[in-house]
C-alpha positions in Angstrom: 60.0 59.3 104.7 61.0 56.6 106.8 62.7 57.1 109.9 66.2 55.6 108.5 66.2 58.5 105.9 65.2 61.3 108.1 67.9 60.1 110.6 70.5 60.4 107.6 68.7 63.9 106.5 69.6 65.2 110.2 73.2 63.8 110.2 74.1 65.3 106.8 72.5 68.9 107.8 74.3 68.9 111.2 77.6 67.9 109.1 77.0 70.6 107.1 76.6 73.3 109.9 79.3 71.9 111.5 81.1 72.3 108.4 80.4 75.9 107.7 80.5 76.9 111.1 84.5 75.6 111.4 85.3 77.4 108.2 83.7 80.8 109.1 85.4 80.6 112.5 89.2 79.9 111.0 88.4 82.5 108.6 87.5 84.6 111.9 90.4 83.4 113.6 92.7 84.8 110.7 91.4 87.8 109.8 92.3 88.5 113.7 89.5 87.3 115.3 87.5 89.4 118.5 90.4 91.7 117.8 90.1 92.9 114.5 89.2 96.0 113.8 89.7 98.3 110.6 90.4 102.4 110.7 87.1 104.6 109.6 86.9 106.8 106.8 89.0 109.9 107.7 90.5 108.8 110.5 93.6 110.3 111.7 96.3 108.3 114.1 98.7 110.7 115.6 101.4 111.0 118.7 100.3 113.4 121.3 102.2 113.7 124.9 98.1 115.3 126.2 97.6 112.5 128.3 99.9 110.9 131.2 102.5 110.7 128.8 103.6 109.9 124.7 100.9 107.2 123.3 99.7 106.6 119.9 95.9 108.9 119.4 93.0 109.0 117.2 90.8 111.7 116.1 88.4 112.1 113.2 89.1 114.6 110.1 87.8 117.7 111.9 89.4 117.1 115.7 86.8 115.4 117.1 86.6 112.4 119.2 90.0 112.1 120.3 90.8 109.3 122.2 94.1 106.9 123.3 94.6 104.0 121.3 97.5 102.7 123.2 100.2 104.4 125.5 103.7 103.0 127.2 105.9 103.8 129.8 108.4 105.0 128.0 108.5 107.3 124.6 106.2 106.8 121.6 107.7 108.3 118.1 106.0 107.7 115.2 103.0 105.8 113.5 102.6 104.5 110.1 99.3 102.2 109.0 98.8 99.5 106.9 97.2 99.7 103.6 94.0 97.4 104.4 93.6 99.7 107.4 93.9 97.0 110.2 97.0 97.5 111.7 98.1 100.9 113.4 102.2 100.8 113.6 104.5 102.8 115.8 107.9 102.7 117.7 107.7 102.8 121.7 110.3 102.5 124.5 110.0 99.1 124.9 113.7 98.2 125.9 115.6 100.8 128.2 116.5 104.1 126.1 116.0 101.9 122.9 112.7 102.2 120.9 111.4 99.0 119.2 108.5 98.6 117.0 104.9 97.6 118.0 101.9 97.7 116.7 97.9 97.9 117.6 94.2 97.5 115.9 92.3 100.7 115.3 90.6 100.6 117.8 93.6 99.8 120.6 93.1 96.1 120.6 96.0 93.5 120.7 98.7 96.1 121.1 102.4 95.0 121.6 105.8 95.0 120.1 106.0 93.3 116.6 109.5 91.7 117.2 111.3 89.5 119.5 114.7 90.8 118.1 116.6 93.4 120.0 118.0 96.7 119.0 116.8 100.2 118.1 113.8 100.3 115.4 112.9 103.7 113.6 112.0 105.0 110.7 109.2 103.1 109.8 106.9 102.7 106.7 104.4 100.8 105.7 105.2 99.1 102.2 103.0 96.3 100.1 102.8 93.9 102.8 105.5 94.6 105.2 106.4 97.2 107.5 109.9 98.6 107.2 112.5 100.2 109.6 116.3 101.3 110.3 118.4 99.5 113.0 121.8 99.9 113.3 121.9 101.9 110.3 120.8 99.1 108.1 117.0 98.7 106.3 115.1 95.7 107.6 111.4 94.4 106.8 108.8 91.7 108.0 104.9 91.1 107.2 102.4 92.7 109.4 103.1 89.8 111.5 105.7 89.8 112.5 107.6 87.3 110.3 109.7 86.9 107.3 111.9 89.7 108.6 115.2 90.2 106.4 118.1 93.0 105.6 116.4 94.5 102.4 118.9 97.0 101.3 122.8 96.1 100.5 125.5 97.8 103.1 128.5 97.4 100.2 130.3 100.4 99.3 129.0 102.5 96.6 131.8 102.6 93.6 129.3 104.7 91.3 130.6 107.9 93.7 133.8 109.0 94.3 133.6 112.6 94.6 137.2 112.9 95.8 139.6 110.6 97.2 138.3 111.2 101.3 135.2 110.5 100.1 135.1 106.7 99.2 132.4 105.1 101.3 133.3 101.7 102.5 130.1 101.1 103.8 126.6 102.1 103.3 125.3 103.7 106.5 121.6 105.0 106.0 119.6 107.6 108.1 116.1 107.4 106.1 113.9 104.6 103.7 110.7 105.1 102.6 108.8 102.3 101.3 106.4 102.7 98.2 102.7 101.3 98.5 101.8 98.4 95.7 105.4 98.3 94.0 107.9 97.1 96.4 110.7 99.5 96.0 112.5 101.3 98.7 114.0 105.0 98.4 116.6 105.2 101.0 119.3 107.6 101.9 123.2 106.7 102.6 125.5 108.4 104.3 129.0 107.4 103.4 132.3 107.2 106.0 135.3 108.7 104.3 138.5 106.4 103.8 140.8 108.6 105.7 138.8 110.0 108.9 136.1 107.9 109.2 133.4 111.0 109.4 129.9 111.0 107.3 130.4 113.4 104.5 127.2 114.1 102.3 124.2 112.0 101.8 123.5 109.6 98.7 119.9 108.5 97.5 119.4 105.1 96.0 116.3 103.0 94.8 115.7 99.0 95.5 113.6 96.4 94.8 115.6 94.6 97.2 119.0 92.9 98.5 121.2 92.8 95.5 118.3 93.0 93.1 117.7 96.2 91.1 119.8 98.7 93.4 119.9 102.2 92.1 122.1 105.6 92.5 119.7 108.4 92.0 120.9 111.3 90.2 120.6 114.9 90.7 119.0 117.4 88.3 122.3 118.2 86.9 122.6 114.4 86.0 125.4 113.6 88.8 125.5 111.4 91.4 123.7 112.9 94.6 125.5 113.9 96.9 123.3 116.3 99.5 123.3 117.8 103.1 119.6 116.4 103.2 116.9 114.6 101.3 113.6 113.3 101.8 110.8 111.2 99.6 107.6 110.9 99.0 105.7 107.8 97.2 102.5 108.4 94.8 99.6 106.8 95.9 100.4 104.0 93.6 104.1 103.4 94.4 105.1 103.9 90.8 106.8 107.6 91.0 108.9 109.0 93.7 109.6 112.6 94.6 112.8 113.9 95.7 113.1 116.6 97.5 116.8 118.1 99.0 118.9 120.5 100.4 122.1 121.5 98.9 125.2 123.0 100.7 127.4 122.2 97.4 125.2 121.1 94.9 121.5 122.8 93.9 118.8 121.9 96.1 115.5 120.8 93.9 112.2 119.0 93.7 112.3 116.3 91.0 110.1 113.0 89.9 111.7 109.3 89.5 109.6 107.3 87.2 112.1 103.6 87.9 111.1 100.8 85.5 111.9 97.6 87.2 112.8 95.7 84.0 115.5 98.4 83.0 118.6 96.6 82.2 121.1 96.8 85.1 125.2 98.0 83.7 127.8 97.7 85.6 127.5 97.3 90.0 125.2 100.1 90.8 122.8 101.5 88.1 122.2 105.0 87.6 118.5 106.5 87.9 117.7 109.9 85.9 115.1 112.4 87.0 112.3 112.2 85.1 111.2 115.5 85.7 112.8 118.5 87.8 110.2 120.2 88.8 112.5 123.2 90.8 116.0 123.6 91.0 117.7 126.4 92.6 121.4 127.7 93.8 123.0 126.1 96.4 122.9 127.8 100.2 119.5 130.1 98.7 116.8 127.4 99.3 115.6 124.2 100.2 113.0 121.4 99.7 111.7 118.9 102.5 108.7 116.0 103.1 107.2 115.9 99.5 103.8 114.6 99.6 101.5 113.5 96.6 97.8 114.2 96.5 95.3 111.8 96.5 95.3 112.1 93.1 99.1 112.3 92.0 98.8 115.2 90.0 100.2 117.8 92.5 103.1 117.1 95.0 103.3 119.5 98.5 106.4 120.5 100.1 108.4 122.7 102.5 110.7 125.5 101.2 113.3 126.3 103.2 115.4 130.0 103.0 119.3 128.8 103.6 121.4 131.7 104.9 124.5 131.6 103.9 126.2 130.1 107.0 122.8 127.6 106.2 120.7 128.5 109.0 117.2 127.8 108.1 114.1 129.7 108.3 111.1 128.0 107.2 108.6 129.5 104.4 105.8 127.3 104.7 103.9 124.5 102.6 103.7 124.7 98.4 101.6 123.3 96.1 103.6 122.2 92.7 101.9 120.0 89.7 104.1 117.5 89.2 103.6 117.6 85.1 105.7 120.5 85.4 103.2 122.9 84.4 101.5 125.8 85.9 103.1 127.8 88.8 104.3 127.3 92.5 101.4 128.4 95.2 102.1 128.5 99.0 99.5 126.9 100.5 100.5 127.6 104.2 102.6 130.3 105.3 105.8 130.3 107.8 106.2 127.4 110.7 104.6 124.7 108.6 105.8 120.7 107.9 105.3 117.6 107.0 102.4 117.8 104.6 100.0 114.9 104.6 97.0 114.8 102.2 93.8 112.6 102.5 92.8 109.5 100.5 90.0 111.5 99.4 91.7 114.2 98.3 89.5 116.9 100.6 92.5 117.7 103.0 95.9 118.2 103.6 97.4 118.1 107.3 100.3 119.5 108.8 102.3 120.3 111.8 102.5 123.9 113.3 103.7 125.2 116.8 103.0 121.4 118.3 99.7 120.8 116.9 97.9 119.4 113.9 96.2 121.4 111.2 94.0 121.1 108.7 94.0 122.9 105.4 91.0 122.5 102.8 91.9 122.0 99.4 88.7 123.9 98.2 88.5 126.6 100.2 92.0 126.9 101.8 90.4 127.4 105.3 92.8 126.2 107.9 91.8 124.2 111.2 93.7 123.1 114.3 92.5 119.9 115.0 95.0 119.5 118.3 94.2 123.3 119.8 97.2 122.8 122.3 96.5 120.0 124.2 99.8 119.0 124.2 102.3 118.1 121.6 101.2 116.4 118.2 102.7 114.8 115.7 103.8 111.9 113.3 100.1 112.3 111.5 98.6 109.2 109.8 95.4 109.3 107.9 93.0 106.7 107.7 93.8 104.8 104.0 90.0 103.7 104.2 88.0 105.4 101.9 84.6 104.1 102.5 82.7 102.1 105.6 82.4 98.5 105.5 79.1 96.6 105.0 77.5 95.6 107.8 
């Protein structure tokens, strides 16, 4: 080979490294570069007060190796996590008295708050590519970067409900919003001011795809407009079916399935969405229903139950177990001072709060384990959504 050639053999291979080497470091730089990290297999992300003060924690599945993934000044509140596993989300005291959102890598790298804009942030879920919250009592979202933040829910008056003629809600004012994994919708809750005094009177439940898109006012089991002293949601795994859980003072508090098809025509301003399935229903000021939570598998939903005294104090009775087919029977899976249940990707665990720690229940065996043991308070539980390890 002459010398020409092999000179044009060594340019051409040094192009090409070059080359690679520039594409496999943007790729690097995007995917988050030295600070990207992903959650382990059954790792739990939690808010404990153990250390010098509220910060966000991890620990694995049974307690162990608990250790601060980032901390602030002021008060830390909740966590949520992003489906891909890279992103740990909370709300910290970033502005005086007002928590905002922020947001750190698994392992605690490149922590910070998420936006520039001011105002309290709460409430947040993670949705299919964006990270939602309440401010000002309006629904908000924006990618896990940060950008492309937007009012996703309408703030219109509701003319589907008109319960009596103090109860017309000029504006939509909402205290909760859950976003679904995969699907994009949002289950929110409303409470509406009443034309005469101003005051919040009940709370309405709607599903959205979005700002004056497909906007929905969920129904009760009885097939009327909902209008309850409290309810909470709960996403399958898939985002395709909701469950409702509430508490009545007027109307029945239940447990009931939304299966919403987003290509169901829309008639007149605000649609009506049917249960699909009610799975419990009972009297009102007898019981309630709170934080229902699929399994891994969707075939069961967990929940709360509440005793309502008449004058609607309430005494908790633990953690249930319900298919959510309809069939079989109720079964407490955790007795008394028991909530928020949470079960595991991998459908070997459910966690829950009790007397300022974490537990762990075993859906096999039904053991229990506190996975806090009183070091401190503990709460706002987030598993892991990583099922297996990556490659190396």
């Amino acid at each position: 080979m002459s010398r020409e050639r092999r000179s044009l053999a060594v340019f051409i291979l040094i192009a090409f490294v070059l080359v690679v080497g520039f594409i496999w470091v943007a790729n690097w730089l995007a995917a988050g570069g030295w600070t990207h990290s992903v959650a382990r297999p059954g790792e739990i992300f939690f808010v404990s007060d153990r250390g010098s003060g509220p910060a966000v924690w991890s620990m694995n599945a049974d307690g162990s190796g608990a250790k601060e993934v980032v901390g602030q000044p002021g008060e830390i509140r909740e966590t949520a996590i992003a489906a891909s596993g890279e992103w740990v989300f909370y709300t910290a005291q970033y502005a005086k008295d007002t928590n905002q959102l922020g947001r750190v890598r698994p392992d605690g790298r490149a922590s910070g708050r998420l936006l520039s804009v001011q105002g309290p942030q709460s409430n947040i879920s993670a949705g299919a590519g964006v990270i939602g919250y309440i401010s000002n009592s309006h629904v908000f979202a924006c990618g896990f970067d940060g950008k492309g933040l937007e009012k996703v829910l309408p703030s219109h008056a509701d003319e589907a409900i008109q319960i009596n003629e103090a109860d017309v809600p000029s504006l939509r004012r909402y205290s909760n919003a859950v976003f679904a994994p995969e699907t994009g919708w949002i289950a929110a809750t409303s409470q509406g001011s009443g034309a005469k005094d101003d005051l919040f009177i009940g709370e309405r439940a709607y599903l959205s795809l979005g700002d004056q898109t497909v906007t929905r006012t969920l129904l009760d089991v009885a097939n009327a407009p909902m209008l309850v002293n409290e309810c909470t949601y709960g996403w399958s795994p898939d985002g395709s079916t909701l469950a409702v859980a509430s508490i009545g003072d007027q109307s029945p508090s239940f447990l009931a399935i939304y299966q919403p098809d987003p290509q169901q025509s829309e008639q007149g301003p605000i649609p009506f969405e049917a249960p699909a399935r009610a799975l419990i229903s009972v009297s009102p000021k007898t019981d309630g229903f709170r934080n229902p939570a699929f399994t891994a598998d969707a075939a069961s939903i967990g929940f709360e139950r509440i005793r309502l005294a008449s004058d609607l104090t309430q005494t908790p009775e633990g953690i249930w177990l319900v298919a959510a087919d309809g069939s079989g029977t109720l079964r407490q899976l955790v007795k008394g001072d028991a909530h928020r249940p949470l079960f595991s990707p991998d459908g070997k665990w459910m966690l829950y709060e009790s007397g300022g720690d974490l537990w762990r229940y075993d859906m096999k065996t039904g053991k229990t384990l506190n996975l806090t043991r009183g070091q401190g308070s503990n709460s706002s539980a987030t598993w892991s959504p990583v099922l297996k390890a990556a490659r190396k």
